[in-house]
C-alpha positions as CSV (number, residue, x, y, z in Angstrom):
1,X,42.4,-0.6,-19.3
2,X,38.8,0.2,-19.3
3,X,38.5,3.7,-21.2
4,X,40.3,5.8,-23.9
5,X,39.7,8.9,-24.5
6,X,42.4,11.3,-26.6
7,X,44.1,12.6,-23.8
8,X,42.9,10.2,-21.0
9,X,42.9,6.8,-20.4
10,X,41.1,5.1,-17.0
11,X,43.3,1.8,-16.1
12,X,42.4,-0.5,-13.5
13,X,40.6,0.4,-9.9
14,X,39.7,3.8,-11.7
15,X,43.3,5.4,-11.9
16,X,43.2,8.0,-14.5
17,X,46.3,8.3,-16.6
18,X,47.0,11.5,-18.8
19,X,48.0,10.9,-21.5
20,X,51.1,12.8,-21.8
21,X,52.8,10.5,-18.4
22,X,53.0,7.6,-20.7
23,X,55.0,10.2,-23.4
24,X,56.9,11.3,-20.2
25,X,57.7,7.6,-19.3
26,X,58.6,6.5,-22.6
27,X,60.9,9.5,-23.3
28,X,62.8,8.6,-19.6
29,X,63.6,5.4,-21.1
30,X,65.0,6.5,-24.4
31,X,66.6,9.6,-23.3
32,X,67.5,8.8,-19.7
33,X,66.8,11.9,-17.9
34,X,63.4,13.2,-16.9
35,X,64.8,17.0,-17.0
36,X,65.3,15.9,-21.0
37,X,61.8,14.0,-21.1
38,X,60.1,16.7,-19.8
39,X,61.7,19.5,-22.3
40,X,60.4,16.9,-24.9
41,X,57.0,16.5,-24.0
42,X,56.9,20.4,-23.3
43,X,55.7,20.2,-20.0
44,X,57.6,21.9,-16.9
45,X,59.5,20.1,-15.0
46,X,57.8,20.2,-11.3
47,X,54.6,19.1,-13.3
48,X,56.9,16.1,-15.0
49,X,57.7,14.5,-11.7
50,X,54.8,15.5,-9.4
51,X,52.2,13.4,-12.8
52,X,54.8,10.3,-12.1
53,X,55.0,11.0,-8.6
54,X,51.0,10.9,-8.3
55,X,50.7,7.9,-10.6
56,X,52.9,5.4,-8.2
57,X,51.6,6.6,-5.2
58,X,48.1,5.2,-7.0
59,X,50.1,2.1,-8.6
60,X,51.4,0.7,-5.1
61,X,55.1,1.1,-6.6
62,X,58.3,3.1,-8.2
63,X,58.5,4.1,-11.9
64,X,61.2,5.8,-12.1
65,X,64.5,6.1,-10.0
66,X,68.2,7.7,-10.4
67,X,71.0,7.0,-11.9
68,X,73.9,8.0,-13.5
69,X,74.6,10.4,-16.5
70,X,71.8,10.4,-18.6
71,X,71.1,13.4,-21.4
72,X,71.5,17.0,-19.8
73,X,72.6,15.2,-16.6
74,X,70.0,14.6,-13.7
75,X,69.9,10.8,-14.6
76,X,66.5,8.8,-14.3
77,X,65.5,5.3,-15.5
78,X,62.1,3.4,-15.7
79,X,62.6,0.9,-12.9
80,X,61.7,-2.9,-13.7
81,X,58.2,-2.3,-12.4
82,X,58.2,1.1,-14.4
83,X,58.9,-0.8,-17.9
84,X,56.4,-3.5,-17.3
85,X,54.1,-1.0,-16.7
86,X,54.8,1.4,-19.9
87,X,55.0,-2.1,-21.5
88,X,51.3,-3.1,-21.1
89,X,49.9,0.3,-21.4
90,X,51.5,0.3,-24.8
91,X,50.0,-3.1,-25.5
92,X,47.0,-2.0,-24.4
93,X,46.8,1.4,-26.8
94,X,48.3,-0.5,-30.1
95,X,45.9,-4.2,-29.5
96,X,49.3,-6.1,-29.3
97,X,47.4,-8.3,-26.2
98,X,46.5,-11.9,-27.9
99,X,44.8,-12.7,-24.8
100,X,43.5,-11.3,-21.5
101,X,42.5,-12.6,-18.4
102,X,40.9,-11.2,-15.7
103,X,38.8,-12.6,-12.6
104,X,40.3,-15.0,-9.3
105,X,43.9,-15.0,-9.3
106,X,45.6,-18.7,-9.3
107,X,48.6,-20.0,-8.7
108,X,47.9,-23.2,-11.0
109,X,46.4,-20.9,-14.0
110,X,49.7,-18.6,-13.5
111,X,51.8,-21.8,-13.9
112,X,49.4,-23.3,-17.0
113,X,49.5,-20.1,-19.3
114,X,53.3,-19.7,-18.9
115,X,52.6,-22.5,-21.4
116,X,51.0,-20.5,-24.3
117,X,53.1,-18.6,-26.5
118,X,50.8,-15.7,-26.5
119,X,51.1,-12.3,-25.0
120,X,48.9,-12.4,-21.6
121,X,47.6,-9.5,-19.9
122,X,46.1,-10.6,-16.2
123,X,44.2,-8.8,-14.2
124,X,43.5,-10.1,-10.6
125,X,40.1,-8.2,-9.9
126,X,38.0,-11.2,-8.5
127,X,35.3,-14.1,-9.7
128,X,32.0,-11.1,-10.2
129,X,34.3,-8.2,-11.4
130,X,36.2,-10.7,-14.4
131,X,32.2,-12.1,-15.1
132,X,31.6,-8.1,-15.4
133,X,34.6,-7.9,-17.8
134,X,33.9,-10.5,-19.9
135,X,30.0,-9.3,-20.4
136,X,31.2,-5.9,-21.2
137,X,34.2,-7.3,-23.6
138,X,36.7,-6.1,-21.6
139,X,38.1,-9.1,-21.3
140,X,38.7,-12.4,-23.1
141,X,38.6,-14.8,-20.4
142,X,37.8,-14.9,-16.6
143,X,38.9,-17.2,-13.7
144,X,36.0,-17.3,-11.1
145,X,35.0,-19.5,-8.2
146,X,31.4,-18.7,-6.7
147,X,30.1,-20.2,-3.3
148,X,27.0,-22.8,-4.4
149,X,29.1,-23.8,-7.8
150,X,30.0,-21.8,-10.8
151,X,27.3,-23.5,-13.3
152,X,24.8,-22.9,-11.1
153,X,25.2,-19.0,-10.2
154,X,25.7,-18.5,-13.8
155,X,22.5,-19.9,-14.4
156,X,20.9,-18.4,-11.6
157,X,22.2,-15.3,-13.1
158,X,20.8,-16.0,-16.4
159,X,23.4,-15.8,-18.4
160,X,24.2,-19.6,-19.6
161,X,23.2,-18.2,-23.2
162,X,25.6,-15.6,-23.0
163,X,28.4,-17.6,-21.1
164,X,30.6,-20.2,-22.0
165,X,32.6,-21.9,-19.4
166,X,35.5,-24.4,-19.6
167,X,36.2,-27.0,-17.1
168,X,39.1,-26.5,-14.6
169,X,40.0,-28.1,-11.2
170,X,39.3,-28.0,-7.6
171,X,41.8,-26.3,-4.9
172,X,41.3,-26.0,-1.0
173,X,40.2,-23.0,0.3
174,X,40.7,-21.3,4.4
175,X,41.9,-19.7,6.6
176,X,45.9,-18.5,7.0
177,X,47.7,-17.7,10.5
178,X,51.1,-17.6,11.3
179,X,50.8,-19.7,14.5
180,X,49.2,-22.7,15.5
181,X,45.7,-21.9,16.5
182,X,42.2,-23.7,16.6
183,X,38.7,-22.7,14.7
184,X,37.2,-21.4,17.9
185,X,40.9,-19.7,18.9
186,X,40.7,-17.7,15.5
187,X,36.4,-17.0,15.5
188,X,37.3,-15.4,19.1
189,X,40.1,-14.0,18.0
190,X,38.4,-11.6,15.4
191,X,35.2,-11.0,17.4
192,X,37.4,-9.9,20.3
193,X,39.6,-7.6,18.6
194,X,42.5,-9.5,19.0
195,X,43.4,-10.6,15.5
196,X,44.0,-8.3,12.7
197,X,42.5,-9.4,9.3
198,X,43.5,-9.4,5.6
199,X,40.7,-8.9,3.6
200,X,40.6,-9.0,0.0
201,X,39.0,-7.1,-2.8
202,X,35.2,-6.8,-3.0
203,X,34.1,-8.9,-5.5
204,X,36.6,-11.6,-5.0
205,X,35.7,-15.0,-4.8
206,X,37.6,-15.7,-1.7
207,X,36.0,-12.0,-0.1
208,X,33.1,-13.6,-0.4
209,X,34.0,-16.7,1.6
210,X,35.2,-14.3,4.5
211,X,32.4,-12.7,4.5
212,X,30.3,-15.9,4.8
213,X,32.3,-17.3,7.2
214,X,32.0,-14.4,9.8
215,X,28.5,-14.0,9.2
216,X,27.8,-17.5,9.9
217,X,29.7,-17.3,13.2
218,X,28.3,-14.2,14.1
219,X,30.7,-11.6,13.5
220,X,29.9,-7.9,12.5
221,X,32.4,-7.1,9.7
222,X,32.1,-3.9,11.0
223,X,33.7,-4.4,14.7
224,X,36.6,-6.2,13.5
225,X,39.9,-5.1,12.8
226,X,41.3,-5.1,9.3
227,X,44.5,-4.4,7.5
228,X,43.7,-0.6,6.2
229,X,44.6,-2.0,2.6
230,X,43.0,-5.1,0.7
231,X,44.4,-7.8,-1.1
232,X,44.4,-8.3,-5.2
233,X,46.3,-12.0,-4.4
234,X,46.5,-14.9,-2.4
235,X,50.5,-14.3,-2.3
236,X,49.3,-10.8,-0.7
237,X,47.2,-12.1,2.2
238,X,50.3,-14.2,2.7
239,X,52.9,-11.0,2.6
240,X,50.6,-9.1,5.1
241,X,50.6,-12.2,7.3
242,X,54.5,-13.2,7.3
243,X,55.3,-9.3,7.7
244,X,52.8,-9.1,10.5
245,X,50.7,-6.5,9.4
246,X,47.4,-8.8,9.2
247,X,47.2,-12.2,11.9
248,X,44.8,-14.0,9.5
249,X,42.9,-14.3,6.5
250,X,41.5,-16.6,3.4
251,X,43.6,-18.3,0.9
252,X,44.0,-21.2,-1.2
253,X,46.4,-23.8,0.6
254,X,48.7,-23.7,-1.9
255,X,50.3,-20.8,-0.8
256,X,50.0,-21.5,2.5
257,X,51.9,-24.8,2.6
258,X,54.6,-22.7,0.4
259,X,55.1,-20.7,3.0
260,X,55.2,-22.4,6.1
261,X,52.1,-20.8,7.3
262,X,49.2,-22.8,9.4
263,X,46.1,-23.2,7.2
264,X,42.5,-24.3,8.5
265,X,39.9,-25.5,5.1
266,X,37.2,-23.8,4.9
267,X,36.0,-25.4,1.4
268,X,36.9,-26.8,-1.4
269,X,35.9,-25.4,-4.6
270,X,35.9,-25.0,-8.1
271,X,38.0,-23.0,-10.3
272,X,36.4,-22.4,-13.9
273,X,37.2,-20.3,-16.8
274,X,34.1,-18.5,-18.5
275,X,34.3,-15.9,-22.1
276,X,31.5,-14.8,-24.0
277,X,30.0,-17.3,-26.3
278,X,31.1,-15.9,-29.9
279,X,33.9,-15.0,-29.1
280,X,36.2,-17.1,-31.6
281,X,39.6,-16.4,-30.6
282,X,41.2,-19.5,-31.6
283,X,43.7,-18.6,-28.6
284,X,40.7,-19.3,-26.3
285,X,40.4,-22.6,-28.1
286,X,44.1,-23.5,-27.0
287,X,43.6,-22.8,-23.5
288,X,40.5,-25.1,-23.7
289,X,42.5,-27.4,-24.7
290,X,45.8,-27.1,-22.5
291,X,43.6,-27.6,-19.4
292,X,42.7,-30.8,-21.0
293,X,46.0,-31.9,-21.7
294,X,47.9,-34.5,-19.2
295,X,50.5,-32.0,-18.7
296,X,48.5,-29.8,-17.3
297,X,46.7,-32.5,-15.3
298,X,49.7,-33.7,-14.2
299,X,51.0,-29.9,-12.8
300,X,47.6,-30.0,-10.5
301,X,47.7,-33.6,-9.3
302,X,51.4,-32.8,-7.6
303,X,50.4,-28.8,-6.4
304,X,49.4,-29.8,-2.6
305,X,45.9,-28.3,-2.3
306,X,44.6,-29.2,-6.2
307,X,43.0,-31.7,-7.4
308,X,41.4,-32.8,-10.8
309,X,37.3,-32.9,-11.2
């Protein structure tokens, strides 16, 4: 959540949500019919269902779906995405987060703050959109990885004064396909047409590494073909590949091994945490120190495609 306004608020990728869809939302919840949440909030009933209707179109998913009985009959419940969501928007409006984290997703970071006690907001945006969070305080913490080392592109940046980073670990980085095929099988592959791409979100880490690679074998971006959708995950480029909407695309081989998909290394890099110097959370401190820990060391020594520094 980047913006709020009194009868607006701007959530991620620039949604706009009014204001009176999270009233809507709630009151389906507690009263079970969005005929009877609509009368509540005031609003007619076409214009109840078409706000939700837009609003998961944007999301990617359902908030709402039928059931039976419910308060002046015409059933509806939040479904399990749908309370998540009203879940974190309300955490969001009354500052009930203790932590957020935005920047690279991670399987091993997902794994290492299940062990906070803390309520966690992530937000998988990529390495140079979650450093643009955490300058503009939007954030508390951000995962990044950045081709030519994280120190050093935060110092060419010139923000070590402003930046803080915290030690993590290093993972294995390439390219995904479903079926057995060589380098040169895949670089042909793309440049011909042939194979359909997974791309993920600009300003991603691992977008950048695409990018690289293709431009350091000579292959215009723009004559390839690419999923019409991007990725926010690794587990995403891996969905797109097993469901055979995409033939290939970059993730970390952790997920790729999970899956039983063929994996080529392309690098293998570091995976930091930065926040803004002066920001004290002592929450922050905990997380500093849980990545130190041997438990936590011991969770990346045995994920296949980790390692410790």
């Amino acid at each position: 959540m980047i913006i709020k306004s009194r009868n607006e608020l701007i959530i991620d990728n620039g949604i706009k949500l009014d204001s009176r869809v999270i009233e809507l939302l709630k009151q389906v919840k507690e009263l079970g019919s969005l005929n009877a949440a609509a009368q509540r909030v005031n609003v007619p009933y076409a214009s109840a269902w078409e706000w939700i209707h837009r609003l998961e179109v944007q999301l990617g998913y359902r908030l709402i779906e039928k059931k039976r009985g419910g308060i002046n009959g015409g059933g509806t419940k939040l479904t399990n995405k749908g309370e998540e969501f009203l879940d974190w928007v309300e955490s969001i409006i009354n500052n009930r987060i203790d932590l957020a984290i935005a920047g690279s997703n991670d399987e091993a970071l997902d794994l290492i703050i299940k062990g906070i006690s803390a309520r966690i907001r992530n937000e998988w945006i990529g390495s140079l959109n979650g450093l643009s969070k955490v300058l503009m305080m939007e954030t508390d913490v951000a995962g990044i990885h950045f081709l030519g080392g994280n120190e050093e592109v935060i110092d060419e940046m010139g923000l070590s004064r402003d930046i803080k980073l915290i030690r993590g670990y290093r993972r294995s980085i390439g390219l995904v396909t479903r079926t057995e095929l060589t380098m040169k099988e895949i670089i042909e592959g793309i440049r011909e047409g042939r194979l359909r791409i997974k791309n993920r979100n600009l300003g991603s880490g691992t977008r950048i590494l695409m990018d690289r690679f293709m431009q350091d074998n000579g292959i215009d971006p723009t004559n390839t073909m690419v999923s019409p959708s991007v990725a926010y995950t690794h587990a995403e480029v891996i969905e797109s590949i097993l469901s055979g909407e995409a033939d290939v695309g970059a993730a970390i081989e952790y997920v790729a091994v999970k899956s039983g998909l063929r994996f080529i290394r392309l690098a293998v890099e570091s995976f930091d945490l930065i926040y803004l110097r002066g920001n004290n959370k002592p929450i922050i401190r905990k997380l500093e120190s849980l990545l130190e820990s041997n438990n936590v060391k011991s969770i990346i020594s045995n994920m296949p495609g980790y390692g410790l520094y």
